[in-house]
C-alpha positions in Angstrom: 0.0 0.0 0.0 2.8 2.2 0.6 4.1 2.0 -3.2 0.8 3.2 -4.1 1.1 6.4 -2.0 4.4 6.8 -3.5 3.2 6.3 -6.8 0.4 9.3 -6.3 3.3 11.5 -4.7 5.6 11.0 -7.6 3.0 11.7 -9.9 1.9 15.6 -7.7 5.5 16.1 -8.3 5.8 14.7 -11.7 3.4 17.5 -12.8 4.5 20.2 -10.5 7.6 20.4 -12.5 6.3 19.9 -16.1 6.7 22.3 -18.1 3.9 21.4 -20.2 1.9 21.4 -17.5 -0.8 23.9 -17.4 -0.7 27.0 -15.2 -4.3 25.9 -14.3 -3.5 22.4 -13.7 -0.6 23.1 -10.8 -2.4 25.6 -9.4 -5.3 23.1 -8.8 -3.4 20.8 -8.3 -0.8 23.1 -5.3 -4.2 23.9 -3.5 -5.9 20.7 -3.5 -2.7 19.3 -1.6 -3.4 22.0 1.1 -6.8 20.7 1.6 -7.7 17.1 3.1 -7.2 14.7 0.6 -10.8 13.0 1.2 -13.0 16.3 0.5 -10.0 17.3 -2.5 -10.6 14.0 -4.2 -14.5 14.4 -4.2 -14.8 18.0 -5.3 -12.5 16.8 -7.8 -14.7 14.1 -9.0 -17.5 16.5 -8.9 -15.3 19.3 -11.0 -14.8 16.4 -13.7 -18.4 15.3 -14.1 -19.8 18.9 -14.3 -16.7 19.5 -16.8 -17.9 16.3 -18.7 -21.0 17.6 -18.5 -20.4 20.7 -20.6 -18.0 19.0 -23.0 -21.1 17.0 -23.9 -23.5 19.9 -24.0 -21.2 21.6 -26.0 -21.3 18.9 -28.7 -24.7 18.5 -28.2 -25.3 21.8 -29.6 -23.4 21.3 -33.2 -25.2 20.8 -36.3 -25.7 16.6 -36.6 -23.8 17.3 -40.0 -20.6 17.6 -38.9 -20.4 14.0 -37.6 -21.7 12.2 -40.5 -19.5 10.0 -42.5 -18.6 11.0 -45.9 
């Protein structure tokens, strides 16, 4: 169990210093390890389906044409 804690540390870190990265992304990312890592993780799960959610209102809203074969 301790490798997988590892793992998830490697990987904070990992992004902190990527420069490809977003700005957005270790900012979220720097405050949500302030926070307690139980309520972090669900508002996080909650930001992703209400980001899903407009992804797919978004496409929802183009004309059917665009994904038709040809």
């Amino acid at each position: 169990m301790k490798k997988n804690k590892l793992v998830r540390v490697n990987l904070c870190e990992e992004i902190r210093n990527d420069a490809a990265a977003s700005y957005w992304l270790k900012a979220a990312l720097d405050s949500a390890l302030k926070r307690d890592p139980v309520d972090a993780v669900t508002d996080a799960e909650v930001l992703v389906m209400a980001l899903r959610e407009r992804c797919t209102g978004a496409f929802s809203k183009l004309p059917a044409f665009l994904f038709q074969a040809k």
